[in-house]
N, C-alpha and C positions, 0 to 999 in steps of 0.2 A: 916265241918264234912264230913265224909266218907258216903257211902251209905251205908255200914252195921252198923255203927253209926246209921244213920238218922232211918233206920228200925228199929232198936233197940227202940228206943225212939216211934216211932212210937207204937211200941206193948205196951211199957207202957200207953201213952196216954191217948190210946185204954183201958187196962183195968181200969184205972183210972175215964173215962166216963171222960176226960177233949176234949170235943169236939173244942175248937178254937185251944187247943196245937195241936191236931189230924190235924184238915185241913192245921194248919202254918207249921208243918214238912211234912205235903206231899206236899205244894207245895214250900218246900225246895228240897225235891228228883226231885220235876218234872224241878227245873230249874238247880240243879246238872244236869240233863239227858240233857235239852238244853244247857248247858256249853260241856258238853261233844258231841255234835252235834248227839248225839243219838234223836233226832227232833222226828220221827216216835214214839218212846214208851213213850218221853213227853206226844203227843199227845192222845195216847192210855192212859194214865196214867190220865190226867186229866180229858178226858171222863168216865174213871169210877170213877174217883172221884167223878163227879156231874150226873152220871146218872139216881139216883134216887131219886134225889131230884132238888127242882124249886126255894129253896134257896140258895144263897151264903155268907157263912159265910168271913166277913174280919175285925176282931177285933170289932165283936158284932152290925158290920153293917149290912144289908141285903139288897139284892134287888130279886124282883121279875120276872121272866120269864115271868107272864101267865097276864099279863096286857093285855087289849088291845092295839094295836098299834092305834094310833087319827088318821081321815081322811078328808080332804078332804069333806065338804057336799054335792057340786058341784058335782066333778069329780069321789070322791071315791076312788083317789088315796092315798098312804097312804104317811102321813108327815113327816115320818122318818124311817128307818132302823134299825134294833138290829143284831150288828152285832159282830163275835169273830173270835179272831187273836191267832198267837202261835206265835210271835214272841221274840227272846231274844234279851237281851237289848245290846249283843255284834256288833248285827248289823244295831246299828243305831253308824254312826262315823259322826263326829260332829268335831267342836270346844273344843275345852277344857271345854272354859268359858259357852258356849251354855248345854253339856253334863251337864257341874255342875248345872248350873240353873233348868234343868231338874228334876236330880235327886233330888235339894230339894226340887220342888212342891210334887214330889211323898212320899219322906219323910213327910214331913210337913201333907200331906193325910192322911198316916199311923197314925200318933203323934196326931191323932185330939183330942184324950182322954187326953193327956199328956198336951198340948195346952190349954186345956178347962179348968183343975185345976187352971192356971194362966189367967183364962179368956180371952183366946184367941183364934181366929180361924185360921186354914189353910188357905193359897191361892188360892181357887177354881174357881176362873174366871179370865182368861190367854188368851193372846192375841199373837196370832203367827204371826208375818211380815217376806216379804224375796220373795225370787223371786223365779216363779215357779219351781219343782222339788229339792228343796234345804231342804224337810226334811219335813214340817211341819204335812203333814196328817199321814207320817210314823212315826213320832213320837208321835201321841196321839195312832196309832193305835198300837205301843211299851209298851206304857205307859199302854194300856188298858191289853194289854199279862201279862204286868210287874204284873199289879196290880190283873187279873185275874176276872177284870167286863169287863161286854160288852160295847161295844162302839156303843153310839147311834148317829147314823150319823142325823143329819137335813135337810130333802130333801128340797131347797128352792125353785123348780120348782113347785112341789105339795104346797108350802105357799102362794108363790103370786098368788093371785086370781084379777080373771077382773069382781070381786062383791065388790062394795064399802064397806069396813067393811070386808070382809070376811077373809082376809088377816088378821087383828088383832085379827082376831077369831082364827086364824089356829094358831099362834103364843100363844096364849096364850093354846091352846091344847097339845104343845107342853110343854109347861112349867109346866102346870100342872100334864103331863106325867113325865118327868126329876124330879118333884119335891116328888113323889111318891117311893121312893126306891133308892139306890146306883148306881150311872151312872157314866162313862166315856162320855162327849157329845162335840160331835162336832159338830159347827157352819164352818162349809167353806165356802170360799169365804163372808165373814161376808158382804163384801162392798157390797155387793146386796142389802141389807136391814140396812146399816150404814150407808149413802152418806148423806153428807155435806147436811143439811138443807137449808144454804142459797145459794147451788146452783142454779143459774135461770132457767137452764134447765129443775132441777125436778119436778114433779110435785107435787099438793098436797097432792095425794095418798101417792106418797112414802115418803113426810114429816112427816104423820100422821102415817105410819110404823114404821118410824124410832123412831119416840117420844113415839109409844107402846113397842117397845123395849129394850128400854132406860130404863123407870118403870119397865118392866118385869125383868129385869136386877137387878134392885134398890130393887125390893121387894123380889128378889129370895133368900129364905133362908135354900135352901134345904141342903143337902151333898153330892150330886153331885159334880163332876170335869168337868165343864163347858172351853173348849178351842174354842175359835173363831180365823180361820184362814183368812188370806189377802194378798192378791199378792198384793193390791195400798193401803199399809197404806194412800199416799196425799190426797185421796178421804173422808176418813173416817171423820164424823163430830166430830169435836175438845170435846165433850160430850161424844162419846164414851170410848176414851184415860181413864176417870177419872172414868169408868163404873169397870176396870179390876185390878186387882191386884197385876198383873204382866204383863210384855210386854219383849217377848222374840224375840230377832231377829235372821233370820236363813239366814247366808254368804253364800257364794260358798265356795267351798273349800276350804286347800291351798294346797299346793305342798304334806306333807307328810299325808294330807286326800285324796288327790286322790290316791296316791300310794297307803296305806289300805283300799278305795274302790274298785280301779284293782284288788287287790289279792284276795277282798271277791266276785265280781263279777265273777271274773275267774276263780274259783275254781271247780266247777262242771267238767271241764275238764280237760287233761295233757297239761303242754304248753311244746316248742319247746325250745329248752337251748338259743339259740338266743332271746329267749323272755326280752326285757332290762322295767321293769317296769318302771321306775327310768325317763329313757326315755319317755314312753307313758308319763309320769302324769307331765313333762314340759311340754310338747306337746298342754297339755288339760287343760291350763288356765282358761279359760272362762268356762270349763265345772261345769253342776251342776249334784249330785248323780246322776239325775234322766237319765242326757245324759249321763252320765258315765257306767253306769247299760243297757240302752239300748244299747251303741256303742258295750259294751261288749258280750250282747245276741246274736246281730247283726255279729258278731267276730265270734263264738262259731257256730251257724246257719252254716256260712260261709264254718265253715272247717268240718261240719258236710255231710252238702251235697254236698261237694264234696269229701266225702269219706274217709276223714281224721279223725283220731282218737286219734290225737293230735291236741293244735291249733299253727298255725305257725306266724311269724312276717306275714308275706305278707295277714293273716288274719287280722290280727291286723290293719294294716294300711289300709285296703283297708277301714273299719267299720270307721278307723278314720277320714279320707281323706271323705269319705261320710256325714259322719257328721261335719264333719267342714263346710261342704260345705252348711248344712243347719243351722248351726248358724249364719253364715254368711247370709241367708234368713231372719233368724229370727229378725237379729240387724239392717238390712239396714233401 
């Protein structure tokens, strides 16, 4: 649809008093506006959509803002984050296969109504593997933009506790929060509090985490979109695996996803005609989004203060050539 379309309908809606048509076509306009990289009046547009109120409507599910955040009894610090992203789904590049998976958990979330006639549920607890920088926390924080609930990060600093017990305490604070209302939730770095049980190394604190977790898992019946991410799936105890619904693995690029990460990374400034993309992204095998995004900031920086206002190859390489230089740190 057109944006005079989509307003159109929006007026109807509106006098209709059909409140979930009303908020599903405005945030049609608002991700028309992010397709068109008009970002800025997305973002204007969704805060007054939700500014006066503490509900969020998404096919008659709600979550609440004005919770308390769980803390800590100890320290005080708080167990988790509520956090919100404007990201469109155009800038997360992916895999094909990865992309698609994606989109049908987010589907499948939507459809939970549709699902339920045929007594069935969504896949709301998703397991992300893949090696650092290759996607996974920008992709639930996509996912949370996509879907327009907040994403609640899981501080796992503020969970582990040096009180016997206290730990299965904060953990269950947490779930009891998550199971309160419609969440996007992430678990990172899951392997903190997944690790192989019969490791010898661990101790029996962390065995007795891991087995509150497991249940906390097993009993969770909320509607939330629960994603636990892991850079060492090999660590993870073989009972997690059977905990998740999905297990989605995130590659390094290939050749023609680095190429449409250069040009989305590079785009904020003019490049040089000598700029050979095609080149850089052989170049950058081994790279992941995350080095790719930075070599290109680092590129961009380069020709900025040196007074350039375009960026040139001899930027480009120099950012590359640097960073290669610490991949090579990284792999030795």
């Amino acid at each position: 649809m057109t944006t005079n379309e989509i307003i159109k309908k929006l007026f109807i809606a509106f006098s209709k008093k059909d409140e979930e048509e009303f908020y599903r076509l405005a945030e049609e306009l608002i991700n028309l506006e992010k397709r068109k990289k008009h970002n800025i009046v997305a973002k204007e547009l969704k805060e007054a959509l939700y500014a006066t109120s503490n509900i969020r409507i998404n096919s008659n599910r709600r979550f609440k803002t004005d919770v308390p955040i769980p803390r800590d009894n100890d320290t005080g610090f708080p167990l988790l984050e509520l956090r919100r992203y404007n990201h469109a789904w155009e800038e997360l590049i992916l895999s094909t296969k990865t992309d698609y998976a994606l989109k049908q958990i987010v589907l499948g979330f939507k459809s939970h109504e549709i699902l339920a006639t045929y007594n069935l549920k969504p896949k709301n607890k998703i397991l992300f593997c893949g090696m650092p920088g290759t996607g996974k926390t920008f992709s639930a924080q996509v996912i949370s933009s996509y879907l327009g609930i907040p994403l609640v990060y899981v501080n796992f600093e503020a969970i582990i506790s040096s009180y016997l017990g206290e730990t299965a305490t904060n953990l269950k604070k947490v779930f009891d929060f998550i199971s309160n209302g419609v969440w996007i939730v992430l678990f990172d770095e899951v392997d903190i509090i997944g690790k192989n049980r019969d490791d010898q190394h661990e101790t029996g604190e962390i065995k007795r985490v891991v087995n509150n977790f497991l249940q906390m898992l097993d009993n969770f019946e909320g509607d939330s979109l629960i994603i636990a991410s892991t850079n060492h799936p090999h660590i993870l105890d073989p009972a997690i695996w059977r905990r998740f619904d999905e297990v989605i693995n995130f590659e390094l690029p290939d050749r023609s996803e680095r190429v449409s990460l250069l040009k989305l990374y590079l785009k904020p400034i003019k490049k040089e005609k000598d700029i050979n993309i095609e080149l850089i992204a052989e170049e950058t095998e081994e790279f992941s989004p995350s080095d790719l995004k930075s070599m290109c900031r680092d590129a961009i920086t380069h020709a900025i203060i040196n007074e350039r206002e375009s960026i040139t190859i001899s930027d480009l390489r120099y950012s590359l050539d640097r960073f290669k230089e610490r991949l090579a740190l990284r792999t030795d």
